[in-house]
Every structure is written in C-alpha cells, then in structure tokens.
C-alpha positions as YAML, in Angstrom:
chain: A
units: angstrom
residues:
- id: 1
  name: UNK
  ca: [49.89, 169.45, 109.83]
- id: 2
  name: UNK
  ca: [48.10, 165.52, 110.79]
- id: 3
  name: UNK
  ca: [49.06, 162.91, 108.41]
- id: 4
  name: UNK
  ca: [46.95, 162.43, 105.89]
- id: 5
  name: UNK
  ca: [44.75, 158.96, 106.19]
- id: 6
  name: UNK
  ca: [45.88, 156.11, 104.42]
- id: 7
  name: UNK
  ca: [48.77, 158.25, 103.62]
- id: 8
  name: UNK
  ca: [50.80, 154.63, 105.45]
- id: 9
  name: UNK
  ca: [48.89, 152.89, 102.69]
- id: 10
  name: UNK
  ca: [50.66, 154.15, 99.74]
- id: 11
  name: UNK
  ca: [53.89, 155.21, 100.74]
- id: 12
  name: UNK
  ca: [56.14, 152.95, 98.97]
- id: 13
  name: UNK
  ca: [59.07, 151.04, 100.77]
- id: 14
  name: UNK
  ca: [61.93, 149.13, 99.50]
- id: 15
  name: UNK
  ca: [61.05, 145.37, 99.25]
- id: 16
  name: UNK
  ca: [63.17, 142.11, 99.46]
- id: 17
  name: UNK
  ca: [63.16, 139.62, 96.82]
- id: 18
  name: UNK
  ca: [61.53, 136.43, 97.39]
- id: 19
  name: UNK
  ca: [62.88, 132.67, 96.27]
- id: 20
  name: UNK
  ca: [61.82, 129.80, 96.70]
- id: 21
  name: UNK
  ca: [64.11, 126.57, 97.56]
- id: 22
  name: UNK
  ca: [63.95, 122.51, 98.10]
- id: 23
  name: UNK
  ca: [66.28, 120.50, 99.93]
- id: 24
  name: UNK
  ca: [65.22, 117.27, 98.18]
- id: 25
  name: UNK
  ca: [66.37, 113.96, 99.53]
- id: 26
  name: UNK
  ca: [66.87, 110.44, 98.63]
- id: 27
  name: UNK
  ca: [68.39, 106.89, 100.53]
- id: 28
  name: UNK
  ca: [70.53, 106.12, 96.99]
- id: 29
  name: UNK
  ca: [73.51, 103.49, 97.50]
- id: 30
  name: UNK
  ca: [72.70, 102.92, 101.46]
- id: 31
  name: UNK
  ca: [73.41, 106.58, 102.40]
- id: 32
  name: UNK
  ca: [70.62, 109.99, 102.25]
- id: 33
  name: UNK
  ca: [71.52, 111.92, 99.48]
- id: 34
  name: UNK
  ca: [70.59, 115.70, 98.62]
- id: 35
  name: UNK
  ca: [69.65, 116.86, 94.94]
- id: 36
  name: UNK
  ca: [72.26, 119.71, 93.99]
- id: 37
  name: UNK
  ca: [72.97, 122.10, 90.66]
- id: 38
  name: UNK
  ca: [76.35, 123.55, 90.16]
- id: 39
  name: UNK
  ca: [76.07, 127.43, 89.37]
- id: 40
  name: UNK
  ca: [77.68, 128.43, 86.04]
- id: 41
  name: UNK
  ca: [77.91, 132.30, 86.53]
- id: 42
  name: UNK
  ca: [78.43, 134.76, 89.72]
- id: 43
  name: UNK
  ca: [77.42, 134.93, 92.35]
- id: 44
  name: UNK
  ca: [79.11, 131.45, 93.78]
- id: 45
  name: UNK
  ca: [80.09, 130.42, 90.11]
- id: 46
  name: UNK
  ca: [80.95, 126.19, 90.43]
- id: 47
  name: UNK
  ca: [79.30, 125.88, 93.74]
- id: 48
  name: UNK
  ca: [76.51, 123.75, 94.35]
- id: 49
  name: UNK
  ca: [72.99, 124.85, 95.15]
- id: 50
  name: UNK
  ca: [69.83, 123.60, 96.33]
- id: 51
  name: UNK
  ca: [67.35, 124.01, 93.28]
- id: 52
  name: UNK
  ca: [64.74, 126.68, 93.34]
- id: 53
  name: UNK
  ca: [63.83, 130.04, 92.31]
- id: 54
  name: UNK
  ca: [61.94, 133.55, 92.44]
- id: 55
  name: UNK
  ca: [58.50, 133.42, 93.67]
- id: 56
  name: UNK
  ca: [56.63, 135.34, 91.04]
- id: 57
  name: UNK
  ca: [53.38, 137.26, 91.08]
- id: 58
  name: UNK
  ca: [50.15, 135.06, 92.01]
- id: 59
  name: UNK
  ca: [51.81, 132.08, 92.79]
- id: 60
  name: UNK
  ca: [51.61, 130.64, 95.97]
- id: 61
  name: UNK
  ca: [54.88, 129.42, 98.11]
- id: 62
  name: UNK
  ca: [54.09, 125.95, 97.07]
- id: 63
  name: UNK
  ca: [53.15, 126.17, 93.50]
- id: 64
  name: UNK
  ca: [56.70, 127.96, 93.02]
- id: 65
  name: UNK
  ca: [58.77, 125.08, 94.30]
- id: 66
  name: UNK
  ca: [56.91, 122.61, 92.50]
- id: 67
  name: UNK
  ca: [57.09, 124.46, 89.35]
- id: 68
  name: UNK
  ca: [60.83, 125.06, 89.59]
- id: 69
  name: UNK
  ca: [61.75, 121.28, 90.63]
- id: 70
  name: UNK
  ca: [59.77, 119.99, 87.70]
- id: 71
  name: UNK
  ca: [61.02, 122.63, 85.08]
- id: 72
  name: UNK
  ca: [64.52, 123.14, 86.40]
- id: 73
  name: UNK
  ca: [65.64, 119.78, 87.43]
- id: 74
  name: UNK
  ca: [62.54, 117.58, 86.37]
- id: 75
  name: UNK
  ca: [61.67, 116.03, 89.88]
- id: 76
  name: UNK
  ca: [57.77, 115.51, 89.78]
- id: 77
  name: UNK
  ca: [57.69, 112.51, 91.94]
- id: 78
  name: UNK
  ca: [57.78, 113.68, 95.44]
- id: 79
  name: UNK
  ca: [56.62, 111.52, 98.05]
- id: 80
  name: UNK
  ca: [56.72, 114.10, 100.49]
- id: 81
  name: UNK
  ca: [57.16, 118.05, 100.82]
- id: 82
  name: UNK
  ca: [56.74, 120.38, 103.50]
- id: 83
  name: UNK
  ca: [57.85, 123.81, 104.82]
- id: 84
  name: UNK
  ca: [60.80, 123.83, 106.31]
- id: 85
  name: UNK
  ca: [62.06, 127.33, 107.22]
- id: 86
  name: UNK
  ca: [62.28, 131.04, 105.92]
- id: 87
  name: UNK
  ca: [65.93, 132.73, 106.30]
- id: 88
  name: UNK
  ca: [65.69, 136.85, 105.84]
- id: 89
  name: UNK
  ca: [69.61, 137.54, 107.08]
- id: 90
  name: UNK
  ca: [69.63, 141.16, 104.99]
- id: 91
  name: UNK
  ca: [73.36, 140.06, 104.03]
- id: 92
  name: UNK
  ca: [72.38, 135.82, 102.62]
- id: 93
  name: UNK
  ca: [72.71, 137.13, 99.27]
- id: 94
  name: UNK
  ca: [75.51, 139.63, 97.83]
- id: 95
  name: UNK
  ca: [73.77, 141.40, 95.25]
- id: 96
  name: UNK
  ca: [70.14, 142.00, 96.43]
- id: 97
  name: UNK
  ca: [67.88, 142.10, 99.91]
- id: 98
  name: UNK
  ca: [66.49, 138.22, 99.20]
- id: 99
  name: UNK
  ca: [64.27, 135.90, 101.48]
- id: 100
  name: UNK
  ca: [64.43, 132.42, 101.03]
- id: 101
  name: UNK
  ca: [61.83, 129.89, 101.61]
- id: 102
  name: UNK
  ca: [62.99, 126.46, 102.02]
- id: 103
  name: UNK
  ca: [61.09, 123.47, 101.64]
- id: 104
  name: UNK
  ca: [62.09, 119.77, 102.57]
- id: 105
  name: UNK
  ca: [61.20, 117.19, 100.09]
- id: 106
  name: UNK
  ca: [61.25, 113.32, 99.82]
- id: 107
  name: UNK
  ca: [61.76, 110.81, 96.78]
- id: 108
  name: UNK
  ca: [60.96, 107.25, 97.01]
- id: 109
  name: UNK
  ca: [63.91, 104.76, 96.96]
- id: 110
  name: UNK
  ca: [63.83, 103.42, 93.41]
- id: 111
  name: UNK
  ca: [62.61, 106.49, 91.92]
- id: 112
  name: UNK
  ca: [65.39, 107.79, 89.60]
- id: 113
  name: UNK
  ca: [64.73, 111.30, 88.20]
- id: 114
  name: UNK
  ca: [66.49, 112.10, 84.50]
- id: 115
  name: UNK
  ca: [68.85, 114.95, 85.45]
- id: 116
  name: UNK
  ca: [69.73, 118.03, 83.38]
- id: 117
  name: UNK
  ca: [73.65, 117.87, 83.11]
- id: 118
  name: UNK
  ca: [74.63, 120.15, 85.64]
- id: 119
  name: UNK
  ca: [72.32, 118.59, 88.44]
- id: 120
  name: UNK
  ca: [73.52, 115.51, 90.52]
- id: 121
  name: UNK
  ca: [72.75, 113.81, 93.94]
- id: 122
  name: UNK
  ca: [75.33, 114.30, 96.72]
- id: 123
  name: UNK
  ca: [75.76, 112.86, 100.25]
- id: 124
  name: UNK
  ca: [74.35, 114.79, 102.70]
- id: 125
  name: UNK
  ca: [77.39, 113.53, 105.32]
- id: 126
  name: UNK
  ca: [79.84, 115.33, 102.76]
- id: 127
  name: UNK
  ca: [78.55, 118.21, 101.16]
- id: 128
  name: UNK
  ca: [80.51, 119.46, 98.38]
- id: 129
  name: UNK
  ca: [81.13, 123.36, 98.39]
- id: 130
  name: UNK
  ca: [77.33, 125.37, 98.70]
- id: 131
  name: UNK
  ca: [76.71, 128.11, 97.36]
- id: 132
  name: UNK
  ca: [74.47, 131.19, 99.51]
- id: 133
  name: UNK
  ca: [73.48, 129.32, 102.79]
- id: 134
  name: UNK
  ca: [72.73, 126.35, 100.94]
- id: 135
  name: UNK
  ca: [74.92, 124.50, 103.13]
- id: 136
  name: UNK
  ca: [73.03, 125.13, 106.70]
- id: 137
  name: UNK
  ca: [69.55, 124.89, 105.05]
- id: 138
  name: UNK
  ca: [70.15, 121.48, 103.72]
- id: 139
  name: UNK
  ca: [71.38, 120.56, 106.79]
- id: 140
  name: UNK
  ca: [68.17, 121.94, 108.96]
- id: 141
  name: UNK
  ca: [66.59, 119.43, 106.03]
- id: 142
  name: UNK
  ca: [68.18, 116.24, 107.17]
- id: 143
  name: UNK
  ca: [67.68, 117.38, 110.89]
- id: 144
  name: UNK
  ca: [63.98, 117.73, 110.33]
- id: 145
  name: UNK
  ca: [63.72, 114.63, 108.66]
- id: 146
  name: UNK
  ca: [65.69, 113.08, 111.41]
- id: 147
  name: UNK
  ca: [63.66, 114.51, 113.99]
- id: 148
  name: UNK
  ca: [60.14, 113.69, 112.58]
- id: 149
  name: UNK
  ca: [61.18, 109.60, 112.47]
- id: 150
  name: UNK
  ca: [60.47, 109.58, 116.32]
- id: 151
  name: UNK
  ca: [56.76, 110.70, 115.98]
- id: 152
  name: UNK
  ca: [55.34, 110.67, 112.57]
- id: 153
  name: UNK
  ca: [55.50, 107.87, 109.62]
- id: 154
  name: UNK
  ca: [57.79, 110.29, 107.75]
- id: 155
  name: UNK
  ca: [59.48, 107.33, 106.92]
- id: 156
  name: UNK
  ca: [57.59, 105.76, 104.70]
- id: 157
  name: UNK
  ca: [57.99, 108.39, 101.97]
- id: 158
  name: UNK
  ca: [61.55, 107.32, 101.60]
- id: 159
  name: UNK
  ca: [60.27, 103.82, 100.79]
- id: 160
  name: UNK
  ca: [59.35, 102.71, 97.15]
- id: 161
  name: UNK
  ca: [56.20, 101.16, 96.00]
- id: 162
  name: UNK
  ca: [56.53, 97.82, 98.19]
- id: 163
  name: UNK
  ca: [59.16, 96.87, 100.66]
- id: 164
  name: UNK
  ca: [60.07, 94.74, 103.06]
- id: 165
  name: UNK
  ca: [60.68, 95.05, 106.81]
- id: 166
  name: UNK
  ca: [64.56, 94.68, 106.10]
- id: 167
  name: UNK
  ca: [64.23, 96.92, 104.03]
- id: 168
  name: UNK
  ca: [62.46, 99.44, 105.76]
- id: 169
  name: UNK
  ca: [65.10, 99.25, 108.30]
- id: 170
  name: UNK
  ca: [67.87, 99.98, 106.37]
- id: 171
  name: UNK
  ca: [66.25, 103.35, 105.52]
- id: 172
  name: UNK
  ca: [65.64, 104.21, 108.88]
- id: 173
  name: UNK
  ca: [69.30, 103.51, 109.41]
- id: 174
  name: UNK
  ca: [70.43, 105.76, 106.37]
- id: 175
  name: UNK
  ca: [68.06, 108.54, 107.19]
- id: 176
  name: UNK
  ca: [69.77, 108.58, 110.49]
- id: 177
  name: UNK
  ca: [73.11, 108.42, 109.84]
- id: 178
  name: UNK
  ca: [73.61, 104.86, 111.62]
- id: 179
  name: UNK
  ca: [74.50, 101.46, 111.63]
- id: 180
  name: UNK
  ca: [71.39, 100.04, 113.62]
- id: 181
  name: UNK
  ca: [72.41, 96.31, 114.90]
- id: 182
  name: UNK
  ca: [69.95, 93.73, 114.43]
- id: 183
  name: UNK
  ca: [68.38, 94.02, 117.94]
- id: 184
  name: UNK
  ca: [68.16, 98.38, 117.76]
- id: 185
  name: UNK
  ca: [65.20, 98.39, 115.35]
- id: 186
  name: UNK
  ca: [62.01, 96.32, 116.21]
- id: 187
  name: UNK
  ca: [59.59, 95.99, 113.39]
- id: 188
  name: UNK
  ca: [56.06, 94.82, 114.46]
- id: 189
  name: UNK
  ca: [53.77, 94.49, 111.17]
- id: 190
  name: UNK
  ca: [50.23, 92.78, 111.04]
- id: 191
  name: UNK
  ca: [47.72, 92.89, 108.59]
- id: 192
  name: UNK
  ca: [44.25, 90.99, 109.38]
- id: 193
  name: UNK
  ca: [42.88, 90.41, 106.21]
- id: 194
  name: UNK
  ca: [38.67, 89.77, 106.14]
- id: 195
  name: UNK
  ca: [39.59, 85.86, 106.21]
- id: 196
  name: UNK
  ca: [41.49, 86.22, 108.94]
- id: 197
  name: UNK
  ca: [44.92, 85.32, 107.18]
- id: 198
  name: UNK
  ca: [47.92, 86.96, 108.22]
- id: 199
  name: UNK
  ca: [50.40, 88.93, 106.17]
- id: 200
  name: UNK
  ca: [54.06, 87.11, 106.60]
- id: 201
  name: UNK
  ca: [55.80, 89.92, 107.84]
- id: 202
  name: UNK
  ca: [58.75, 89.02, 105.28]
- id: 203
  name: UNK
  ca: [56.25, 89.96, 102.39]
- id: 204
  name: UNK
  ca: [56.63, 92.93, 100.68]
- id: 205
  name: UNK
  ca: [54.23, 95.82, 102.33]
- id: 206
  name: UNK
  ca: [52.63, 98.28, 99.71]
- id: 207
  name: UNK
  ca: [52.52, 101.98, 101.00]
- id: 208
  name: UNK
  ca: [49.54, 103.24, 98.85]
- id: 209
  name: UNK
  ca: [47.37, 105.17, 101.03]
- id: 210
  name: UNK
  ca: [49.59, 106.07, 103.73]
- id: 211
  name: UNK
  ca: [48.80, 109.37, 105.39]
- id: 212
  name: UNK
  ca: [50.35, 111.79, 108.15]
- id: 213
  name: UNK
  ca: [47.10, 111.30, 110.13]
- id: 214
  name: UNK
  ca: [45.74, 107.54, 108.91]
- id: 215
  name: UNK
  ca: [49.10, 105.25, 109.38]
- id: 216
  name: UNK
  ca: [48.30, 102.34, 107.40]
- id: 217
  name: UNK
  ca: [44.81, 102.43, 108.33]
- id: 218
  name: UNK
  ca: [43.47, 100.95, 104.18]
- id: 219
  name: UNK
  ca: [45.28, 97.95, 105.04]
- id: 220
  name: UNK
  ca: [43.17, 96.61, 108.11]
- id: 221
  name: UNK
  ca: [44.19, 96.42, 111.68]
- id: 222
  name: UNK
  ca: [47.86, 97.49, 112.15]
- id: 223
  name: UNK
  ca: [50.40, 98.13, 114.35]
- id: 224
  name: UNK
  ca: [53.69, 98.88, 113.11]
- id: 225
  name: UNK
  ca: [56.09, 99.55, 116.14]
- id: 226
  name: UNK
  ca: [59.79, 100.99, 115.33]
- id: 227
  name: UNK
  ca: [62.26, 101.35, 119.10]
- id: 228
  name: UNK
  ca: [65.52, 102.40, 117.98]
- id: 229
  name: UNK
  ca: [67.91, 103.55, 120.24]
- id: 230
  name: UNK
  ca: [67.13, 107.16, 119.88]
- id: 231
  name: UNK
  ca: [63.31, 106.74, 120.13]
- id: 232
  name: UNK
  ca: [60.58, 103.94, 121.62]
- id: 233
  name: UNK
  ca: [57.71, 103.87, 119.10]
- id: 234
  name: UNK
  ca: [57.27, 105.33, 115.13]
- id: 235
  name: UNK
  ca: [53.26, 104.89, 115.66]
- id: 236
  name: UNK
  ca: [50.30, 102.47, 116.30]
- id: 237
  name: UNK
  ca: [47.15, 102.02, 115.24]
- id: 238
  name: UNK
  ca: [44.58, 99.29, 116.26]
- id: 239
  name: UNK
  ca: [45.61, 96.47, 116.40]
- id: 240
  name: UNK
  ca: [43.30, 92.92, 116.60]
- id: 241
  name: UNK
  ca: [46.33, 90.08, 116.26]
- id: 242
  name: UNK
  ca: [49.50, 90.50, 117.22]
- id: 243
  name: UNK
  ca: [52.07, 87.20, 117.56]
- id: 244
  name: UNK
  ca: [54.49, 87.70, 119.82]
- id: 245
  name: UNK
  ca: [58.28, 86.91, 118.50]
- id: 246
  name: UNK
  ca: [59.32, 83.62, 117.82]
...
C-alpha cells in the first residue's frame, strides 16, 4: 500500500525544548566580567548560570533574550548583542531533550545594572562552579569577543559614553586578558572638525553613532589605528590630517 501524501506532514515527532541564553560581559574593576544567577532548586541547585530562558511561541530568538535579561536580571542597556552559537548535545540537560541558543552581549563600562539578589558579576578568568554547559559557552563568549578585536570596532561597546585613549586601552587590555606595555597598543585618533581644528587626542572621544559598518564616520575624517601584539590594525577610515608622533 503507497504512503499516503502529506502523510510526512502530520506525523508527529518528539521535539526538543528550546532556551534561550546570554553570556553578558562587562570590563568592571580592570578585569572582563560575566553576569551570573545562582540556581536555587535542581537541576545544578547553587551553581551559577548564564541568564536566559524558554523560547516561547511567536517570539523570535532575539526578542526572547532580550525579554528574559530585562525581566529576569534587569539588563536593558546593551551596547552590543549578537549570536553566538547553538549547542543540541541530546544529553546538555538531565531532565529533558533541550537546545540552547547562546547569545554574546556587551555593557558599557560605567553602566551599573540593579541586580535581583541572587544575580552577580564574576570574572571570566575564574569562573565559579556553572551549572549545564554554562561554563564552555561563556567561555566561546570571551573567545569571540577576543577574536572580533582584530577586525571589527567591537571594542567600542565596552566603552562608556566618552573616553579617553588611555582609557580605551586599558579595555582592550582587559578584554584580552593582558598587561599591554606602553609601546604594544598604538592609538592613532583625528578628528577634522569644519574649522579645521584638531581634536587633542587626550580629550575625551564620544562613541554615539558608532556602527559595525560606519567606524566613527559622524565624527569627520578618522583614522583610529590599534597594533597590539596579537594583531596590526582595529580599522581605518579616511583620513585628511594625520600628525605623526611627537
């Protein structure tokens, strides 16, 4: 007897759950710093997880993380959130088939975020005992992040309002894990203004209008030029004046 069309269509077959989960980071007290909440009940009751939850009906991937981060743990001010990975090992949780989507997330230095009482910020250098696979996604976090400093301006989303060059630098060197000596990190910042003046470079820089695609383009003609000793260049952009080093 031939199957009967569509028959594929309606047959029903076991599904996985689906949650949703952001490794959220921070440069707090020199050193990048992941947002955790300890688990009061089983599975993994008193370890730490990354926050999150169940994707629900019509939401997309996106509009669950944001909702749980701003209900759950009250972050709204992201600078920064992308994808970062989906995990779908059948045995990641103990009590159901669950995939997780992970998303990596960036607050602004300065930004401080009024915690529920079971939520705090913990070195990502010395993770305290992670619950699921926490543990490895929050670590694929700070390796993305790490990775995207050599090609994009990723960097600025760690950086509050205004900064300064200093400044800048020492979140590069947190974000990275490493003492950068004075000569590792180059900063090259201009900004022609329509008098022709030029920005002291010492000045605070504001970071409004930044883009992944449009690297301080609002400001005028830039060029902002970080060589570390992992990578040669952050990004450029036209550039009319530049003054060589004194």
């Amino acid at each position: 007897m031939g199957r009967k069309p569509g028959a594929e269509l309606t047959t029903l077959r076991p599904a996985p759950t689906h949650v949703t989960l952001a490794v959220v980071l921070q440069v707090r007290e020199g050193t990048l710093q992941v947002l955790l909440w300890e688990r009061a009940r089983d599975p993994f009751a008193g370890a730490w997880s990354l926050p999150g939850g169940y994707l629900h009906p019509g939401e997309t991937l996106e509009e669950s993380i944001r909702t749980h981060l701003a209900e759950k743990v009250d972050v709204r001010e992201l600078s920064h959130l992308e994808q970062l990975e989906t995990r779908g090992d059948p045995d990641r949780s103990p009590h159901e088939w669950q995939l997780a989507t992970a998303y990596l997330g960036l607050v602004p230095s300065g930004v401080d975020p009024e915690l529920p009482e079971d939520t705090a910020w913990h070195r990502v250098d010395a993770l305290p005992a992670m619950a699921f696979d926490h543990g490895p996604i929050t670590r694929d976090g700070r390796e993305r992040l790490r990775a995207k400093l050599s090609y994009s301006n990723i960097g600025f989303a760690l950086a509050p309002e205004e900064f300064t060059l200093s400044e800048l630098r020492d979140l590069y060197a947190a974000a990275l894990g490493a003492t950068l000596l004075a000569g590792a990190i180059v900063t090259i910042l201009v900004v022609s203004t329509g008098s022709g003046d030029i920005v002291p470079s010492a000045s605070p820089i504001p970071v409004s209008g930044f883009g992944n695609d449009d690297l301080l383009r609002p400001l005028g003609a830039v060029l902002v030029l970080v060589a570390t000793l992992w990578f040669a260049a952050l990004a450029a952009t036209r550039v009319d004046r530049v003054d060589p080093p004194s």
